[in-house]
Backbone as CSV, one residue per row, in Angstrom:
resi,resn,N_x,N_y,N_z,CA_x,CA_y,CA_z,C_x,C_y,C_z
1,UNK,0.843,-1.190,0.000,0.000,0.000,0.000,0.877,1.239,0.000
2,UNK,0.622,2.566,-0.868,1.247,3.402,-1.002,0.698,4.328,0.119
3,UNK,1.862,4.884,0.717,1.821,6.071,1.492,2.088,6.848,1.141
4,UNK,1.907,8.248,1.744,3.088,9.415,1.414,2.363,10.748,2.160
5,UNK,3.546,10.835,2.966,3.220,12.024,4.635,3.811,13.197,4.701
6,UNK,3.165,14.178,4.321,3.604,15.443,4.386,4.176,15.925,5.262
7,UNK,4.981,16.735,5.622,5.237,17.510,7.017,6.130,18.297,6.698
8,UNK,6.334,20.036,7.559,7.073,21.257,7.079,5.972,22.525,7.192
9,UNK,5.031,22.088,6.992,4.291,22.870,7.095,3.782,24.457,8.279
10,UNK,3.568,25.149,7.991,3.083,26.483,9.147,2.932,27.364,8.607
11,UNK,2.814,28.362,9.498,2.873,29.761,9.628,4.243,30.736,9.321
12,UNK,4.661,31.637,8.644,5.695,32.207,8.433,5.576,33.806,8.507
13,UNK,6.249,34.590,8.181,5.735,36.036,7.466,6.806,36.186,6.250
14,UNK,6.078,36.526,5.681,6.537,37.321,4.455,8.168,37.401,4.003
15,UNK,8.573,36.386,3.144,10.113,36.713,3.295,10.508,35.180,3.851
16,UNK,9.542,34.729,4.278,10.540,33.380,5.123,10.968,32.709,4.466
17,UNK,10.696,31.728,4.836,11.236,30.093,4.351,10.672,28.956,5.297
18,UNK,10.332,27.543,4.182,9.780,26.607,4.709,10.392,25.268,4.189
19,UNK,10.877,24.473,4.652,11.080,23.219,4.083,9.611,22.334,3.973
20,UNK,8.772,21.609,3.420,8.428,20.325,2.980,9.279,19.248,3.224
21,UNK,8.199,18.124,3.831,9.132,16.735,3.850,7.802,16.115,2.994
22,UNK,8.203,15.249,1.893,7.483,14.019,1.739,7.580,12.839,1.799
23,UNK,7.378,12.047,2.571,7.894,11.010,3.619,6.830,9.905,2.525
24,UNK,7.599,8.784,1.486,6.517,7.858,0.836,7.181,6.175,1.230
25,UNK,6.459,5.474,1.157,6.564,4.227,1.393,5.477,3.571,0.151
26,UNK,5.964,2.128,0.453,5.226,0.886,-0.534,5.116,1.204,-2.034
27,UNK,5.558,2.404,-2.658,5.883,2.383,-4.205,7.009,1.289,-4.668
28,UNK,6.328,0.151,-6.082,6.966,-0.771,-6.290,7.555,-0.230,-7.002
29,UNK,8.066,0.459,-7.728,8.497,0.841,-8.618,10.426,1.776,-8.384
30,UNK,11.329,1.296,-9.310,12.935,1.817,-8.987,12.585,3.555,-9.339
31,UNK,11.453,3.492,-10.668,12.394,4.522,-11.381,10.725,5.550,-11.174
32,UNK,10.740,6.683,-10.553,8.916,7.441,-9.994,9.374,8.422,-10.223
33,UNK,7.907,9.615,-10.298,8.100,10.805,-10.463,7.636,11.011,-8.973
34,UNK,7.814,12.092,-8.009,7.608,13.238,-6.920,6.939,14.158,-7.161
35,UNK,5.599,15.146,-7.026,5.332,16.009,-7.057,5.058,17.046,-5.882
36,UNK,5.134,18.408,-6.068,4.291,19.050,-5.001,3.341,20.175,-5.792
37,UNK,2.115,20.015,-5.644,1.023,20.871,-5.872,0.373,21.701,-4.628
38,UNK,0.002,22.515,-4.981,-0.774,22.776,-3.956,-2.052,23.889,-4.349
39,UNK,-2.597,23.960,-3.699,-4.106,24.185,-3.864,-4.599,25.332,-2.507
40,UNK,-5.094,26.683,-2.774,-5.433,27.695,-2.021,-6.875,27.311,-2.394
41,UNK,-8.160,28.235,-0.988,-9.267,28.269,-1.102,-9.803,28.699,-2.204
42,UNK,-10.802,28.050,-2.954,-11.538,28.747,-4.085,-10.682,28.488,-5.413
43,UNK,-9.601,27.943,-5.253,-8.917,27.645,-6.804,-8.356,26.273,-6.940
44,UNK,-8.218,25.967,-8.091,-7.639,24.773,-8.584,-6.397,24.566,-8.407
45,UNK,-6.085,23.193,-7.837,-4.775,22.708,-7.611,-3.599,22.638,-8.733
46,UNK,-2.796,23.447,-8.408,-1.475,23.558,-9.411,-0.474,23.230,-9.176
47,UNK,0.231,22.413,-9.896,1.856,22.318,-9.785,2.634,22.432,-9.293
48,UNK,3.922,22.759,-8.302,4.656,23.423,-8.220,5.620,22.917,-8.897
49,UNK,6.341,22.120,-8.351,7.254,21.187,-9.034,7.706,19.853,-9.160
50,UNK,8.232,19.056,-9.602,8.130,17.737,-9.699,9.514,17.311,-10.052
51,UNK,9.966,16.100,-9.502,11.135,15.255,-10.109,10.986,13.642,-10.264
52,UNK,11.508,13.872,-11.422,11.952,12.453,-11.498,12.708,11.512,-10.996
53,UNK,12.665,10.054,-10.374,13.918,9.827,-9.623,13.983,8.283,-10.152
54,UNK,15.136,7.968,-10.856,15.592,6.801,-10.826,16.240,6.047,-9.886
55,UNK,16.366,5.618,-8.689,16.954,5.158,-7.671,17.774,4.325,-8.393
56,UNK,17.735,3.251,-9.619,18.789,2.514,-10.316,20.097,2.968,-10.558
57,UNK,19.972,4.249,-11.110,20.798,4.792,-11.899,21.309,5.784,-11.285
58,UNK,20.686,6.406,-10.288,20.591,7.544,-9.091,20.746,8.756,-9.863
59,UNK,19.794,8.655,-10.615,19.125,10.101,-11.366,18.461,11.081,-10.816
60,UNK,18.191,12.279,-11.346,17.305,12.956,-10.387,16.897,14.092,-11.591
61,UNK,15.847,14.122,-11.863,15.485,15.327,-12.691,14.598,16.613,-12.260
62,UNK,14.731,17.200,-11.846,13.452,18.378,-11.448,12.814,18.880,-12.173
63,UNK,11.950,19.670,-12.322,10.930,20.530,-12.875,10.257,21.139,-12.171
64,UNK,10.015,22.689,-12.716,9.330,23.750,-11.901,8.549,24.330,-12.305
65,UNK,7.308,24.742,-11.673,5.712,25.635,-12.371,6.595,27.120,-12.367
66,UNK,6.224,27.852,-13.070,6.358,29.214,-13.262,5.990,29.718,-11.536
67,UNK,5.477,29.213,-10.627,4.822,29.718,-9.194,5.598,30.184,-8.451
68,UNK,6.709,29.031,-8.537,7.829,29.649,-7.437,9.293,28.761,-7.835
69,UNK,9.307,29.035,-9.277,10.799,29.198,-9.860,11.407,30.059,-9.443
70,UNK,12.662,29.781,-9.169,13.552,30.672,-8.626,13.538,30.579,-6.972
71,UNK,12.535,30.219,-6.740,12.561,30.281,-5.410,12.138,28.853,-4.435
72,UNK,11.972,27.925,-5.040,11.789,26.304,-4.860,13.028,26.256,-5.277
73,UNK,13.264,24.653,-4.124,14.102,23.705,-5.004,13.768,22.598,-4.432
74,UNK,14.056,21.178,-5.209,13.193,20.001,-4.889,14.373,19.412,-5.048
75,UNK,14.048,18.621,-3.984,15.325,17.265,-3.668,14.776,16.064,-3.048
76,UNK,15.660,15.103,-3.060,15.278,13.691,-2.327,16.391,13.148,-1.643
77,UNK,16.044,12.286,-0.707,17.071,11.581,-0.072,16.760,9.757,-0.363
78,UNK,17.151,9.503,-1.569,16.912,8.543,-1.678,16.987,7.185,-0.018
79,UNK,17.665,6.984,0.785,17.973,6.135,1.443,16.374,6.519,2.567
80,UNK,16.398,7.846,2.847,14.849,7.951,3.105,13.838,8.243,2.856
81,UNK,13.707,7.653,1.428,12.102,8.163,0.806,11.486,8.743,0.834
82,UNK,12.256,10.014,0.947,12.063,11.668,1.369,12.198,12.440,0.167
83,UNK,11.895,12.984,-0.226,11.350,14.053,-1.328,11.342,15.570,-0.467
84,UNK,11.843,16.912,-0.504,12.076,17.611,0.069,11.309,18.955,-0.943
85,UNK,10.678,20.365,-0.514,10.424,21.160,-1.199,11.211,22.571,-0.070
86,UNK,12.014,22.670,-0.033,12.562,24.245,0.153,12.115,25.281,-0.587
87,UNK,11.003,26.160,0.593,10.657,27.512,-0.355,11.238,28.430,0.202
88,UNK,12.059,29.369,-0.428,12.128,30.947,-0.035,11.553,32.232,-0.509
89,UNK,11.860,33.382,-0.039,11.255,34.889,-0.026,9.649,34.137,-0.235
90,UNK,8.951,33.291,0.816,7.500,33.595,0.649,6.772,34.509,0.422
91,UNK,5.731,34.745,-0.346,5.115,36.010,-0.182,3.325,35.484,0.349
92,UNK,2.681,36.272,0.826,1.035,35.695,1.190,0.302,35.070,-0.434
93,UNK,0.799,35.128,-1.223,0.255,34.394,-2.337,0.509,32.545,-2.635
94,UNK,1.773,32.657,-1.851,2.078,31.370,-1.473,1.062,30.296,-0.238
95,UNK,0.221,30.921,0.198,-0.885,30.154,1.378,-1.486,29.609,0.350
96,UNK,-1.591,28.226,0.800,-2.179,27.342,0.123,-1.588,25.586,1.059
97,UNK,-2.319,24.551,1.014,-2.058,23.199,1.075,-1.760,23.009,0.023
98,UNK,-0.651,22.090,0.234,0.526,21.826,0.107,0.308,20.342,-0.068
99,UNK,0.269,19.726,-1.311,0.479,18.217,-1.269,1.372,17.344,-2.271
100,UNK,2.221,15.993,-1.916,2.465,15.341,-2.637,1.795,14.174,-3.375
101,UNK,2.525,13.866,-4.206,1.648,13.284,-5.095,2.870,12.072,-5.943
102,UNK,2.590,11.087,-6.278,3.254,10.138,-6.679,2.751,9.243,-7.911
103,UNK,3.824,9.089,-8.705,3.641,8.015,-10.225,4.536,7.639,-10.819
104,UNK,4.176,6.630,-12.081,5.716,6.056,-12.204,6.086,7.222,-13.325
105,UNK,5.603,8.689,-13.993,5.792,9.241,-15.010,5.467,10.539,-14.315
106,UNK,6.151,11.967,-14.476,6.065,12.867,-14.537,4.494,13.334,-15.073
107,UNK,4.262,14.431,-14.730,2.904,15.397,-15.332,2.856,16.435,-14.926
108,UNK,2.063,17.892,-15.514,2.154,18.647,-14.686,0.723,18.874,-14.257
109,UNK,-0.316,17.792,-14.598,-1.540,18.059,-14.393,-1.652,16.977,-13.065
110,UNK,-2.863,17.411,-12.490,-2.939,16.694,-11.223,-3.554,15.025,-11.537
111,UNK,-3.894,15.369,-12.438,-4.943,13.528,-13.220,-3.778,12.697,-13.914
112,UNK,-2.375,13.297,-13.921,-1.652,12.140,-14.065,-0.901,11.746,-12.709
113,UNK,-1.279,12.089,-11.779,-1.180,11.055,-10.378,-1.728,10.251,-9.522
114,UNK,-1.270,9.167,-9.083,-2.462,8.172,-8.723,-2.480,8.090,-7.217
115,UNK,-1.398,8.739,-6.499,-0.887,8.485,-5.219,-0.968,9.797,-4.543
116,UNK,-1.613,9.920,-3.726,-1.406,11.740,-2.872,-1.670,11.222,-1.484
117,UNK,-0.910,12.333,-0.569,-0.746,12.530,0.630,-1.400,13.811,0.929
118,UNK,-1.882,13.657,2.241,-2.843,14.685,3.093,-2.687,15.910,2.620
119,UNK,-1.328,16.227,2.693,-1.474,18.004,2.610,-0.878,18.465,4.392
120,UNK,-0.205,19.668,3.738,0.497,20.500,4.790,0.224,21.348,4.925
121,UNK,-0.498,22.164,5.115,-0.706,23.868,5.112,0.333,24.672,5.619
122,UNK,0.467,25.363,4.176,1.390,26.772,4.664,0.646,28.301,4.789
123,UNK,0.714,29.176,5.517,0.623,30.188,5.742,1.794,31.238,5.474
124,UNK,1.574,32.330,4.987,1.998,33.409,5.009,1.547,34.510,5.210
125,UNK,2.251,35.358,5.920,1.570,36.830,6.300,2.531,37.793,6.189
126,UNK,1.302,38.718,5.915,1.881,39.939,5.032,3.084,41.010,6.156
């Protein structure tokens, strides 16, 4: 059974910084994509960024939404099935839950993932 447990999540002001953990288990698969989307009240869940990870080959590819390029960066720790989202200079446009999402193929739409975790809520204030 696939898991996958958010945590990093809070309150900040304006300017901060937040790490994301995505903590996944029971994916059969060597070679998966990682995502983090996230989704504010009243709008549709978008993108942020996503990587690819071959654990075979110990690849790692990223990809980033226009949202918070430049200011994301996505990593993993392969040995703990950790998937990481570091955000900086938050601004209050950034509040939104916060979720991962898991497959064996990249997407940047949310219907090519089959696997999601709860969600973290981040806050920012102005």
């Amino acid at each position: 059974q696939v898991q996958l447990v958010e945590s990093g999540g809070g309150s900040v002001q304006a300017g901060g910084s937040l790490r994301l953990s995505c903590a996944a288990s029971g994916f059969a698969y060597s070679a998966y994509c990682v995502a983090w989307f996230r989704q504010a009240p009243g709008t549709e869940r978008e993108l942020v960024a996503n990587i690819y990870l071959d654990t075979y080959t110990g690849t790692a590819n990223p990809s980033y939404a226009d949202s918070l390029r430049g200011r994301a960066t996505i990593s993993q720790d392969n040995a703990k099935r950790t998937v990481y989202l570091q955000m900086n200079s938050l601004n209050p446009e950034d509040t939104a839950m916060y979720y991962c999402a898991e497959a064996r193929g990249c997407s940047r739409l949310e219907t090519g993932f089959t696997y999601w975790g709860q969600g973290t809520q981040v806050t920012v204030s102005a």
